[in-house]
C-alpha positions in Angstrom: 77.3 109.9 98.2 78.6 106.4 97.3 77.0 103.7 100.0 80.5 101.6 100.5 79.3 99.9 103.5 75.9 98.4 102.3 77.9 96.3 99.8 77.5 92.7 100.4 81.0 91.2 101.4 82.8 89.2 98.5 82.6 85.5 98.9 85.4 83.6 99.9 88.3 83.3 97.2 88.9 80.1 95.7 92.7 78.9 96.5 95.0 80.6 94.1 92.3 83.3 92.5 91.1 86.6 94.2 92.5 87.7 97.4 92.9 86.0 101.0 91.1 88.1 103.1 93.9 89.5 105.1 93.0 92.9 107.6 94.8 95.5 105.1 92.2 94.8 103.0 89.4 95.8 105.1 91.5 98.5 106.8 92.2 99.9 102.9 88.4 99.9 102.7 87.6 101.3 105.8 90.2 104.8 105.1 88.1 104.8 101.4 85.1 104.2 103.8 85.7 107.2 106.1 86.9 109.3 103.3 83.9 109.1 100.8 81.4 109.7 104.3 83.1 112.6 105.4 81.1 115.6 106.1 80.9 117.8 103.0 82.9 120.4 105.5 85.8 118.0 105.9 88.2 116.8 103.5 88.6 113.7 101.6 92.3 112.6 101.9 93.0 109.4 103.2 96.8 107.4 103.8 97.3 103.7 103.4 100.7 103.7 104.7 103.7 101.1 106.0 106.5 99.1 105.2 107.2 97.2 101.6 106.0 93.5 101.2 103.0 94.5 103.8 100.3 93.7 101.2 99.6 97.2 100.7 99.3 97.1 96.6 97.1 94.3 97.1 94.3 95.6 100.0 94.4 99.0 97.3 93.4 96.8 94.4 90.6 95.2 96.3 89.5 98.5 97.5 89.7 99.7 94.3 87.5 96.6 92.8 84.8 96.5 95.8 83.7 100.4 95.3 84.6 101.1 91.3 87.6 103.5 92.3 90.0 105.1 89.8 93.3 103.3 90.3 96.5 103.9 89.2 100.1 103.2 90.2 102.7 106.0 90.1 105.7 105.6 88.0 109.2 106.7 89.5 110.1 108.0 86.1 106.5 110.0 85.9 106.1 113.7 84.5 103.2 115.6 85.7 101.7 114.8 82.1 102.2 111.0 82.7 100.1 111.2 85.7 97.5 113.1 84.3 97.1 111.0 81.2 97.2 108.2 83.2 94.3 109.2 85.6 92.9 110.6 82.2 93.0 107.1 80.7 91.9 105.5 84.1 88.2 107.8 83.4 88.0 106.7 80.0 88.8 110.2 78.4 89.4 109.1 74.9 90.7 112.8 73.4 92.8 114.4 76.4 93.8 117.9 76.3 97.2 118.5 74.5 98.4 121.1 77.6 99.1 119.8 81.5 96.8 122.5 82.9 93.7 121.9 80.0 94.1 118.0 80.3 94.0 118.6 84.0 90.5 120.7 83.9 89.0 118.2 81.6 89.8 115.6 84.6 88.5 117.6 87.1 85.2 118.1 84.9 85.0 114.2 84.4 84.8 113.5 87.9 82.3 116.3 88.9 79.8 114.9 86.5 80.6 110.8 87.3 82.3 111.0 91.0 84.1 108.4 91.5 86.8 107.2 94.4 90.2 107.9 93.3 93.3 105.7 94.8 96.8 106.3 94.1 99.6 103.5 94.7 103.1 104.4 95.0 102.3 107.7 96.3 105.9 108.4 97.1 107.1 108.5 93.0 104.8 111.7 93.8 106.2 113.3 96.0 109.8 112.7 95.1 108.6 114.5 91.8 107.0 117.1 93.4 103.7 116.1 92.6 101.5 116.4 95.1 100.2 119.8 94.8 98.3 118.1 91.2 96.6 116.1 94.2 95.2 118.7 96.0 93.8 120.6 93.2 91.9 117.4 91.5 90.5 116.9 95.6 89.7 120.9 96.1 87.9 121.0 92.6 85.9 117.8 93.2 83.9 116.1 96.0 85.9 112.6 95.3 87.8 110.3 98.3 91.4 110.2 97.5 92.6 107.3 99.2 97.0 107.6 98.7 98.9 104.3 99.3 102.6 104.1 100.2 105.6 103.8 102.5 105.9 103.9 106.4 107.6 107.6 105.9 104.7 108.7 103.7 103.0 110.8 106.8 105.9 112.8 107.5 106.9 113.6 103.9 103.5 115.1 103.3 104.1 117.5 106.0 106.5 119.4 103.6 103.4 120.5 102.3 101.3 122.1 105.0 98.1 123.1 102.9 98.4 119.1 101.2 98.5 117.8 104.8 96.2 119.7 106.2 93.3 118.4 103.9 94.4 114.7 105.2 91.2 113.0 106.9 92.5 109.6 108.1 96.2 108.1 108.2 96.2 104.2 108.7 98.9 102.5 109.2 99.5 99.2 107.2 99.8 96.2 109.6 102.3 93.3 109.7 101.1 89.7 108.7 100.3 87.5 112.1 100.4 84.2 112.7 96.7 83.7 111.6 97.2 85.5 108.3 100.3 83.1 107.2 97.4 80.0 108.6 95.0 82.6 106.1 97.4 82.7 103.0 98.4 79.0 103.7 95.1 78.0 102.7 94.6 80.6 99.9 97.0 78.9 98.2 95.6 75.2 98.0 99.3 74.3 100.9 96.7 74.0 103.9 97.2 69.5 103.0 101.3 70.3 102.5 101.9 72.6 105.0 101.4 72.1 108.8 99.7 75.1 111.5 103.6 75.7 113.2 105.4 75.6 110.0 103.1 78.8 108.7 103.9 80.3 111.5 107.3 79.8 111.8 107.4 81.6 108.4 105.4 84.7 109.6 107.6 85.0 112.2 110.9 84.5 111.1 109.9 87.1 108.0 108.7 89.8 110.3 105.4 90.1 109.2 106.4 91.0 106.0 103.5 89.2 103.5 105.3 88.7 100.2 108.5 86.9 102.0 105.7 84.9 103.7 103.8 84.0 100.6 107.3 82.9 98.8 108.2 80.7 101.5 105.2 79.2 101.7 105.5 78.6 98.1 109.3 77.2 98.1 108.2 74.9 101.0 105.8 73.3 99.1 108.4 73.1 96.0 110.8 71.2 98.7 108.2 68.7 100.0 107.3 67.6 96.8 110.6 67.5 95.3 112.0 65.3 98.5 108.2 63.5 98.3 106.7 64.1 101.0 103.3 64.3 101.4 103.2 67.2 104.9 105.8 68.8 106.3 105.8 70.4 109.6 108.2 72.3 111.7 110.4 69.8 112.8 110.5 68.5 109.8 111.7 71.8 108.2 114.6 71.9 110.9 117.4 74.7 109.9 116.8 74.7 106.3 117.0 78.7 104.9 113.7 81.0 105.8 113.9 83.6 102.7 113.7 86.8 104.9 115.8 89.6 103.7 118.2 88.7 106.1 122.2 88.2 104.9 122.7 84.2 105.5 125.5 83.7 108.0 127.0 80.1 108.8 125.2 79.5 111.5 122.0 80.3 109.9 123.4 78.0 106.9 123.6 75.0 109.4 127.6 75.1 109.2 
C-alpha cells in the first residue's frame, strides 16, 4: 500500500514556479487518496470531474508529482495502440509488444511487479473512442488507483458502461475558483504589489470561477498598469474596462 497521507506537504511555491495551492489540488489528491486505501474488496476508480478552465489539468499534475503516479493526457486523435504505448512509455517499457492485446499484458505485468498510481487527463478522448473498457481491464488485472480526470458530463457518460461504472469508488466534483483563490493566484504570480484585494475579486467573479480566464486577467491587468504607469490599481480604478470572460462583448459592456 502506498502511504499518500504521511507525505510531508510541499512548501510554499515561489511566485511564478510550482503551483498556488488552490483546493482542486488537494481534492485531486484526496480521490488518489481514497482510491489507493480502498479495501482490497473495493475498487480503485476514482473521477476528477467539472467544467474546462477549473484547474483540473493542473491539481492532476500535482497529484501526479506528490505520489509518483503514471500520468498521461489522452489525445482526441488516439487509437487504442496510442494509449497503450503511451502508458507503456509513461512505465519506462523500452521494447513494447508489437500487438494491442500483447503490449497490453506487458503493462499489466509492469505494474503488478512496481504498482504505481495511474491518472488519466482528458478522460473523455476515451470514451468518445470507445476506450474505456482498456481501463477496466489494466484496474481488474492490477491492484493500482486509477484516478480519471475530465469534464462535468464525465459521470453520466461512464454509465454507458455499467460493469466500467460500477468499479467507480469516488466521483469528486471539480470546484469553481473563489474569491480567496483569485487573492491565492494574485500572489502566486508576484501581482499581490500591482493588484488590489477587490480588483482580484472582481475578476473571480465576473469569470465565473473559471481559473484560467482569472489567471489571464490577472495577467493583462498587470500588462495595463504598467503600460499606463501605474504603480497599483484597484477596482475603481479598473472602472468598465473589458473582463476576458468568455462572454460576447456588447456595447454596453464596451462602455458605448
Amino acid at each position: 500500500m502506498i502511504d499518500l497521507l504521511t507525505r510531508p506537504a510541499p512548501a510554499p511555491a515561489a511566485p511564478r514556479r510550482g503551483y498556488a495551492p488552490l483546493p482542486n489540488m488537494a481534492l485531486a489528491l484526496q480521490t488518489l487518496v481514497e482510491c489507493t486505501e480502498a479495501e482490497e474488496d473495493q475498487p480503485r476508480l476514482g473521477l476528477l470531474y467539472g467544467n474546462s478552465g477549473f484547474g483540473k489539468t493542473v491539481a492532476a499534475a500535482f497529484a501526479a508529482a506528490q505520489t509518483g503516479s503514471v500520468y498521461i493526457e489522452a489525445k482526441s486523435l488516439w487509437t487504442v495502440r496510442a494509449l497503450l504505448e503511451a502508458k507503456a512509455e509513461e512505465l519506462g517499457i523500452t521494447k513494447p509488444e508489437r500487438t494491442a492485446p500483447r503490449l497490453l499484458r506487458q503493462i499489466i505485468d509492469e505494474l503488478n511487479r512496481a504498482p504505481r498510481p495511474l491518472i488519466i487527463d482528458e478522460m473523455d478522448h476515451l470514451v468518445k473512442k470507445q476506450m474505456v473498457e482498456i481501463i477496466r481491464d489494466i484496474h481488474d488485472a492490477t491492484s493500482i488507483a486509477i484516478l480519471m480526470i475530465g469534464e462535468e458530463a464525465l459521470p453520466s457518460k461512464l454509465k454507458e458502461w455499467e460493469r466500467f461504472d460500477n468499479r467507480i469508488l469516488v466521483a469528486t466534483p471539480a470546484q469553481p475558483a473563489t474569491a480567496e483563490d483569485a487573492l491565492l493566484l494574485r500572489d502566486h504570480y508576484g501581482l499581490n504589489g500591482i493588484i488590489a484585494d477587490d480588483l482580484a475579486i472582481y475578476f473571480a467573479e465576473r469569470c465565473k470561477g473559471v481559473t484560467r480566464r482569472i489567471v489571464n486577467n490577472l495577467r493583462a491587468a498587470a500588462r495595463t498598469a504598467a503600460t499606463e504607469g501605474v504603480d497599483t490599481i484597484d477596482r475603481a480604478w479598473w472602472g468598465p474596462r473589458l473582463v476576458t470572460n468568455g462572454d460576447i462583448p456588447t456595447r454596453r459592456s464596451l462602455g458605448q
